[in-house]
N, C-alpha and C positions, 0 to 999 in steps of 0.2 A: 526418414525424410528430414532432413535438416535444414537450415536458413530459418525463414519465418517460421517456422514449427517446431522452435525451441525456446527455454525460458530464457529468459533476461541474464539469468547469472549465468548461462552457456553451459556449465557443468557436463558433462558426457552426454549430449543431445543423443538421443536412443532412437531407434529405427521405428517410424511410427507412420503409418497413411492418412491422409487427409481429403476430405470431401468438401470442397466448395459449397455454400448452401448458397442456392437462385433466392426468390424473393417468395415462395410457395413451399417453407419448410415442413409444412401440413400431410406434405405428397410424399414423405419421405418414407421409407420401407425399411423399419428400425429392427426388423424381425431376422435377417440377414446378418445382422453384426454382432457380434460376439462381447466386443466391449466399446464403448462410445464414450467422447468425452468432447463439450461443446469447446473452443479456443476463438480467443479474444484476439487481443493483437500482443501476445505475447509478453506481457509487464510484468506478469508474477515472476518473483526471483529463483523459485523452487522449482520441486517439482507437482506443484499442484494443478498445473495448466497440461500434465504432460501423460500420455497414456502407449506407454512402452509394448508392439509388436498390434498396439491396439488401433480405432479412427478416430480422425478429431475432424468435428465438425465446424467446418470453418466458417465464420459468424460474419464476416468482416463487409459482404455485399447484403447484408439483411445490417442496411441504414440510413433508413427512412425516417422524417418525420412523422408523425402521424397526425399528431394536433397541439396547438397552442393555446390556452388560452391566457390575455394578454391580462387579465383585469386580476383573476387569480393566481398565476403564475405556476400553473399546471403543465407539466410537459407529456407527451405521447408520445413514444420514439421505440423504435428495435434496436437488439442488444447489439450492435455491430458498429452504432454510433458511437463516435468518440467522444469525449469530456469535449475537447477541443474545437470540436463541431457546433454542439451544442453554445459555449460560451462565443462563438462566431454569430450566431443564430441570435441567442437572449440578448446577448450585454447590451448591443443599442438598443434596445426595448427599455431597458431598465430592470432586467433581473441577471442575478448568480447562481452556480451552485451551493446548494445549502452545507457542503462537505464536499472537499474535493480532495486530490492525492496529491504526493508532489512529483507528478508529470500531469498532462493535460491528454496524453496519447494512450488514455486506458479509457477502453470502451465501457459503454455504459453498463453492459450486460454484466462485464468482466469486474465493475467497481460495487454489483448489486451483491455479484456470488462470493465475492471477498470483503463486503461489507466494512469497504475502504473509511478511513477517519483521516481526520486532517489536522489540523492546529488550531483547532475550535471546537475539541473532544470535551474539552473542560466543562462549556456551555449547552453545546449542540450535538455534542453524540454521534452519532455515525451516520452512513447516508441512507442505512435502513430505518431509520425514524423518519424519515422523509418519501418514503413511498407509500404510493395509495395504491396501486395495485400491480400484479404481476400475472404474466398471459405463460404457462406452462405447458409446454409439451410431452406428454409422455410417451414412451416407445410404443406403448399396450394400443396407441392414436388417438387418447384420450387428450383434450385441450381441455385444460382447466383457467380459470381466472377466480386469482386468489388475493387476499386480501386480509385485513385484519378480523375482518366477518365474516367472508368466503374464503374455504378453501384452506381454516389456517392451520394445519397441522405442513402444509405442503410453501405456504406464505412463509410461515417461523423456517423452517428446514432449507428453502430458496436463498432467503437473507444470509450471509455469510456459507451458503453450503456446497461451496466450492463447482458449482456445474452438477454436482451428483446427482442432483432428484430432477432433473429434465432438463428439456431444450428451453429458455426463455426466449418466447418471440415478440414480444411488448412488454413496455414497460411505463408506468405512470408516475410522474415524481412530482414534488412538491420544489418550486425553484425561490431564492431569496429576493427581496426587491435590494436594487443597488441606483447610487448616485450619482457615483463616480467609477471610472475603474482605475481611477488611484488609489493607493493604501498610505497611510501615516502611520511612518513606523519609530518607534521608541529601542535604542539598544544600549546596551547595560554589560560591564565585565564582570564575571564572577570566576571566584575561586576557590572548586570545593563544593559539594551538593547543597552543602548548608544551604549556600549562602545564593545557589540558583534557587531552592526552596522556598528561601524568604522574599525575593523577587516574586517568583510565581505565587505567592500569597498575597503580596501586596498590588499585581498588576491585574489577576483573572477577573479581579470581580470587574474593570473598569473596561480591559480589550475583551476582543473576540478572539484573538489569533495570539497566543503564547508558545514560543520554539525556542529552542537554543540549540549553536551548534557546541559542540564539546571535544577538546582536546585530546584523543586517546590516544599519545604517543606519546607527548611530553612528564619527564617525574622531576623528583626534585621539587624547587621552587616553583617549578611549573604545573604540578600534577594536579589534574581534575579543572584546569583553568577553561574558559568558554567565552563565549558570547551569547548572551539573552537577548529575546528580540520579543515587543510586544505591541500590535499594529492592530488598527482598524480600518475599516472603510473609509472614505474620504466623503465628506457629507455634501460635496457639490465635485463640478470640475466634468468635465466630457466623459461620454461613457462610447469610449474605441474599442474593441477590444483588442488580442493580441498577435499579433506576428503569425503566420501559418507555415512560413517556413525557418528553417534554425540557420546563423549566423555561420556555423564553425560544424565540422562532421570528421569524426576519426577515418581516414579513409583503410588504415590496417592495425592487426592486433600487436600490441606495444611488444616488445621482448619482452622474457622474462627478466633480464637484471636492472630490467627502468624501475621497475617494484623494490623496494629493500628499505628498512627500517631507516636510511639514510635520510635517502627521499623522502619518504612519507612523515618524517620528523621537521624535514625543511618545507613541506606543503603546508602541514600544519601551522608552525612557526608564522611563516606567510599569511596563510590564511588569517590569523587572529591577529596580529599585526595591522593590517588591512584594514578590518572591521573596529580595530579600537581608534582607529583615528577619526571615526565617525560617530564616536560614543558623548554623548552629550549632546546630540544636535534632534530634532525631529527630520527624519527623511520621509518625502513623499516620492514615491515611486510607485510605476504601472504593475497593476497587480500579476504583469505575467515575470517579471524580475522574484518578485518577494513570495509568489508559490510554487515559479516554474522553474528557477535558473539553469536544471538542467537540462531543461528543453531547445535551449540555443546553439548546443554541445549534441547533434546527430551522433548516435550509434556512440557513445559515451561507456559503453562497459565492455568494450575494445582496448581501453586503458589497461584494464588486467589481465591481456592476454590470453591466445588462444586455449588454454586452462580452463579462463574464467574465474568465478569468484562467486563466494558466497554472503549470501546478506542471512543477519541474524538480528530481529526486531523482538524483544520482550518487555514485559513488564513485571513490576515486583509492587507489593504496598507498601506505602510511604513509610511503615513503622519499620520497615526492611531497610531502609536505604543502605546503612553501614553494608548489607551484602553486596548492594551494587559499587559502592566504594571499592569494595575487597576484588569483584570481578575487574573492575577500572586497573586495577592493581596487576591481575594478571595479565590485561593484554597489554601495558605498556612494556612489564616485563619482557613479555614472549617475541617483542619487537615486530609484529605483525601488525602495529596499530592500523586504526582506520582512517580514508580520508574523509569518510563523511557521514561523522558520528551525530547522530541530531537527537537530541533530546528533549523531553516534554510531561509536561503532566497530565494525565488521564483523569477525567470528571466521573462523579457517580450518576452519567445520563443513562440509564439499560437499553441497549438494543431490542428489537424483537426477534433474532436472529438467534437460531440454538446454537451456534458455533464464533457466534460471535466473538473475536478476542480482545477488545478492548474492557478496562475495568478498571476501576479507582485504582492509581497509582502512578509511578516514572517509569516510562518509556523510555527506553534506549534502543534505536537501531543501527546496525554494524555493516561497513564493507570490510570482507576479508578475501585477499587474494588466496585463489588454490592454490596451494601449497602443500597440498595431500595428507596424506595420515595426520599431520605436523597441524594443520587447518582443524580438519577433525576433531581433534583431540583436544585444542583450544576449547572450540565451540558446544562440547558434549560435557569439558568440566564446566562452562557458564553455565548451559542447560541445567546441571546437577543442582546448581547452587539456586537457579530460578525458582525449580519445582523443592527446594526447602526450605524458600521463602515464602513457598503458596501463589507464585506468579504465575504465566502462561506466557507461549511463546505465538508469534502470528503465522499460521499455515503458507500465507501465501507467501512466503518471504522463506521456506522453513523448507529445509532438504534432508535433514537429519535426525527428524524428529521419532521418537522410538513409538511404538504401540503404549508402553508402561506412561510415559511423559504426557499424550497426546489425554489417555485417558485422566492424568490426575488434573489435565488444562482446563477441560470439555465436563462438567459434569453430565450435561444436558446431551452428551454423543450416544446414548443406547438409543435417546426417543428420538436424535435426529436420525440416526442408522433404521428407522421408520418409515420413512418418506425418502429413502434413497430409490431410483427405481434401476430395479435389475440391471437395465440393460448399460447402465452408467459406471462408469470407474477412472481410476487414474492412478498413477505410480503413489503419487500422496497416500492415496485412499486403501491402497492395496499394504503396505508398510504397516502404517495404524493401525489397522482393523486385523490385521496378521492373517490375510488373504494370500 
């Protein structure tokens, strides 16, 4: 079944059935299915949303509110709600997400089980430190409600663990108080890790939100060049929040010759050109420009053609960098560069999530058009170099990833392979585990 019940990065969408779930996912009859796997609204770039010949239970009508409370800024809602919903709902009240992704069109369920982080990792950690409880369905008909007191061997293993240990049918989160939904943002040219480095030293302690995007096409004079960007909240100013529908929509998949090292070198070019002429100035702008911009750009990974393309997000520790240098090095070479290479520094805040993949260090995440074997082969020499830096790559972003990689990333994957329940799986899960 293809369309909506495929990943984002499109890669060979596989033959899979899908069950709409009504609003009474209680009633479900989990003893019938062979392998099951809950799907969000489809954002994961991999295949970790994806369960090949298997069902996916589709979450997307269980999205409800449940409760608000306005004074603590506690939210109650099912996993079928989107980011986007909720920030429609809080913002005129006066609250945020405490961690959000960069799309607003991933469901809440979908950013618990992938233990999404944002550009305020440094500080804030991920958006599993932010929840108080989670409502678990298991196949056995068992409903559990877990927590960091209840229930946590199945709490830790839910946070980042991909849909595998149940159906989640609520969720309790912890939301940020806001002022404005402006941001004030600060941007900066760098060239070279160093010298994003020495920025990101000198601005975390001051913003919440540190990113940069990063040039991976350009060498020469040009190599490793970026743009640093380091924003806060806006301490007054209307609190609107954003646009529900997008501006601009691909309506077909690009050809393959629109993609080539040519292009993607003049995107580039463009792009940081653009952004430097804005360097020196304080920009205030609506916080759905400065976490969402791709949201205005409908059905946007239609750019890379019917192929599709693969995203590749890792991290290495800072005493590493020169590897991530050396990797920088190979994809300009390979001329396969990315258009939208965004990089960032990783805080020492710990998850409660056993699969959690964030951790003190540079993030770097990659689009790479299919381009088959040639693609491959790129992405499995970076892998190499990740896991000999002592890095980890992010599941949900991750198509490639080997059983041997997956276990050097995961220390904590035998006790979370604990709290999986039988009746769950997925293409991801099946690769790793050498199922």
């Amino acid at each position: 079944m293809g369309g909506r019940y495929a990943s984002w990065g499109i890669v060979n969408p596989p033959k899979q059935r899908a069950e709409k779930l009504a609003w009474s996912p209680a009633e479900l009859d989990f003893d019938r299915r062979q392998s099951i796997l809950p799907f969000g609204n489809g954002r994961s770039y991999g295949d970790s949303c994806l369960n090949s010949n298997g069902t996916l239970l589709d979450t997307q009508s269980l999205n409800r509110f449940i409760s608000f409370d306005l004074k603590t800024g506690v939210l109650e809602a099912e996993p079928g709600v989107l980011l986007n919903d909720i920030l429609q709902h809080v913002v005129p009240q006066g609250w945020f997400l405490p961690v959000t992704s960069g799309t607003s069109y991933v469901t809440l369920g979908g950013a618990i089980a992938n233990d999404i982080h944002g550009k305020n990792h440094h500080c804030d950690g991920t958006i599993g430190r932010f929840v108080n409880t989670l409502h678990v369905l298991r196949s056995n008909g068992e409903l559990l409600r877990c927590s960091a007191d209840e229930n946590q061997d199945i709490f830790c293993a839910t946070i980042g663990g991909l849909g595998l240990t149940g159906l989640i049918t609520r969720i309790a989160i912890r939301l940020m108080p806001l002022r404005s939904t402006n941001v004030d943002v600060q941007l900066k040219v760098f060239t070279g890790l160093e010298e994003f480095q020495a920025l990101s030293t000198h601005y975390k302690s001051e913003y919440q939100y540190i990113v940069a995007w990063l040039d991976c096409a350009s060498g020469g004079k040009n190599f490793g060049r970026g743009i640093f960007m380091a924003a806060n909240h806006a301490k007054q100013g209307e609190l609107k929040p954003g646009p529900v529908t997008t501006k601009l929509s691909i309506p077909i998949n690009f050809p393959r010759w629109v993609l080539n090292q040519y292009s993607i070198r003049a995107f580039n070019s463009l792009y940081f050109h653009k952004q430097k002429s804005m360097v020196g100035e304080q920009i205030t702008q609506h916080y759905q420009g400065f976490f969402y911009p791709l949201d205005a750009v409908g059905q946007w990974n239609r750019i890379y053609g019917a192929q599709g393309f693969y995203q590749y997000q890792f991290v290495v520790p800072i005493q590493h960098s020169k590897v991530l240098e050396n990797m920088l090095r190979d994809i300009v070479s390979s001329g396969t560069g990315s258009f939208l290479a965004v990089l960032k520094e990783f805080g020492d805040v710990p998850s409660p999530g056993l699969l959690s993949f964030p951790r003190p260090g540079l993030c770097l995440g990659l689009d790479f058009a299919n381009r088959g074997v040639q693609t491959e082969q790129l992405i499995q020499r970076l892998d190499r170099q990740v896991q000999e830096a002592g890095g980890a790559a992010y599941p949900a972003k991750d198509r490639l990833m080997s059983a041997e990689a997956f276990e050097r990333y995961f220390e904590q994957a035998d006790k979370f392979a604990e709290s999986i329940d039988p009746a769950f799986s997925s293409d991801f899960w099946r690769r790793v585990s050498r199922q």
